[in-house]
Phi, psi and omega in degrees: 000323186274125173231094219255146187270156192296344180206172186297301173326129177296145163229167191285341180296330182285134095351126185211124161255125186228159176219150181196122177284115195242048150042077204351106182255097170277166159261183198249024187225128194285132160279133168262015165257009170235187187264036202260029193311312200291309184282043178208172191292002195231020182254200211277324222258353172057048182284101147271143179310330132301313148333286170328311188283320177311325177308276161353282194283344158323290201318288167351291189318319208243345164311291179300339202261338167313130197030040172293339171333288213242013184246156172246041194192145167260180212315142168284329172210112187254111153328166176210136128222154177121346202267122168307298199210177160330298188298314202275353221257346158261033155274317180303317153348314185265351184300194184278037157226343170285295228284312207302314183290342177065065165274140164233155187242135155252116170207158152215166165300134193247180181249027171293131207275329180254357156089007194242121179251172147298147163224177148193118206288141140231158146299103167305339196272323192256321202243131179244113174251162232254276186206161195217143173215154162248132199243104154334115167249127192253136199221150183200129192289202163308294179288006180101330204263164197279121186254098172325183167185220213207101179301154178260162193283024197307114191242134153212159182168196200242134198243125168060025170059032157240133152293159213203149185219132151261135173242116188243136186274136185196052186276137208329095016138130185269021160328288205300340183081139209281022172275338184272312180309318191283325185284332211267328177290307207295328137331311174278324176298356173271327168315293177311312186289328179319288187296000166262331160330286172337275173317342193266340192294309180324290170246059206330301187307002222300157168234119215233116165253141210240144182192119169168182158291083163306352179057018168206148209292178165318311182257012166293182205286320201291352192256320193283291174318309200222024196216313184234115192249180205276019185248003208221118165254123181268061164331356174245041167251339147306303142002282207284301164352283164319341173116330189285166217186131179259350185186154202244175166177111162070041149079016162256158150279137271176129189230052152348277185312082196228174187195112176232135166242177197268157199285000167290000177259007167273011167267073173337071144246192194286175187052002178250176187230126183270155152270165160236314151178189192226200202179135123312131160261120172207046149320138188347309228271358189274347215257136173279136202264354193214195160083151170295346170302001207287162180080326156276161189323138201276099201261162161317309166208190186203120184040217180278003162289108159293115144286319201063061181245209190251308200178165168269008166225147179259141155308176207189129164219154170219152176282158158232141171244104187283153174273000000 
């Protein structure tokens, strides 16, 4: 299934799919219809418009450097999460390290009570896209009442001119403790098969990539059970096997941050995109360098301490080849 390339040299054939939790990226202007108080210059977290720009350009920064190994091009299609809104997501688009590649976006707006949605960045020069929709995930408490969340993504369209369907992920957060938590991924992971239902009415053959913070590992029941089903391979199941990790809590690591597909990318034929294998990035300059923190993700802030880091997750990519 892992199949690693023959020489060091970047090639043109090569691909990078990437996803990266970007750790609540606000703008610096309060919405009063979300919970974003905290993210503005007179709040708890001080979000001043140097900071903000300062973020922007980390996030750039850790962007551009995904799979440039085996690629000559930077990511072709990059997942998001954490993102408030359209501004932030054309600001990122413009830093300076960004702008050169012509990135283009799919978001819509979500009903998540703190306002931070899905994305997804492509490279216009490789990937045209067809349509993009959001699909709800509907969650209800005890009492009946509607517990927001983070709508999922469908993006389809022609990547190197194969269609192609991204599904981007943001599922409920184990806050509530996972006797609660867990029915709510597994809902969403029903959510995900709808739209692959959907897709399939469509496209029998589709070649489908599932991508995002699942807030639960490769093996858990709502990722193992109910989410890669026998049409679906998880390359971070392997990952985690190893030992790796994208975020931590109370010092275990934690492989959230996945990217799975569907086994029609292990089919060599011509003209198609092949998988090769996938990765975590966690290189030093992403890593808090010193400290009892040392070696986890270099974050933005810790409680109301500004670091001024990248994010509280390392992003995760996989190559594609095309044949």
């Amino acid at each position: 299934m892992f199949t690693y390339f023959d020489n060091q040299e970047p090639k043109e054939t090569v691909y990078t799919v990437a996803f990266y939790n970007l750790d609540n990226l606000f703008d610096i202007y309060d919405d009063p219809d979300t919970l974003d108080d905290d993210f503005t210059p007179q709040g708890e977290k001080h979000w001043t418009l140097r900071r903000y720009k300062n973020k922007l350009n980390k996030i750039s920064d850790v962007l551009v450097q995904l799979g440039v190994q085996h690629s000559q091009t930077v990511p072709v299609l990059i997942g998001l999460a954490e993102v408030e809104n359209e501004t932030v997501l054309i600001d990122l688009i413009n830093t300076k390290k960004l702008a050169p590649h012509h990135y283009g976006f799919a978001h819509f707006e979500s009903p998540d009570e703190r306002g931070i949605d899905v994305a997804l960045l492509y490279q216009k020069k490789y990937f045209e896209l067809i349509d993009a929709q959001k699909h709800p995930v509907l969650l209800y408490d005890e009492h009946g009442n509607r517990d927001f969340t983070r709508d999922i993504l469908k993006v389809k369209g022609y990547l190197n001119g194969e269609l192609i369907y991204a599904i981007v992920n943001h599922w409920p957060s184990r806050r509530s403790g996972m006797d609660v938590s867990e029915k709510k991924r597994i809902i969403a992971a029903g959510v995900v098969h709808d739209i692959i239902d959907e897709i399939h009415r469509d496209t029998p053959d589709a070649k489908i990539i599932i991508m995002g913070d699942f807030n639960d590992g490769p093996h858990s029941i709502s990722i193992q059970k109910h989410l890669v089903t026998d049409d679906f391979f998880n390359p971070m199941a392997y990952l985690k096997d190893k030992g790796e990790g994208t975020s931590t809590y109370n010092d275990e690591w934690f492989l959230f941050d996945q990217i799975i597909f569907s086994k029609n990318f292990l089919n060599s034929k011509p003209q198609t995109h092949v998988f090769k294998y996938a990765d975590v990035f966690d290189p030093k300059f992403v890593r808090t360098w010193k400290g009892k923190r040392k070696n986890k993700p270099f974050r933005t802030f810790i409680g109301r301490w500004h670091q001024g880091g990248y994010s509280d997750h390392f992003p995760v990519f996989a190559y594609l080849e095309k044949k």
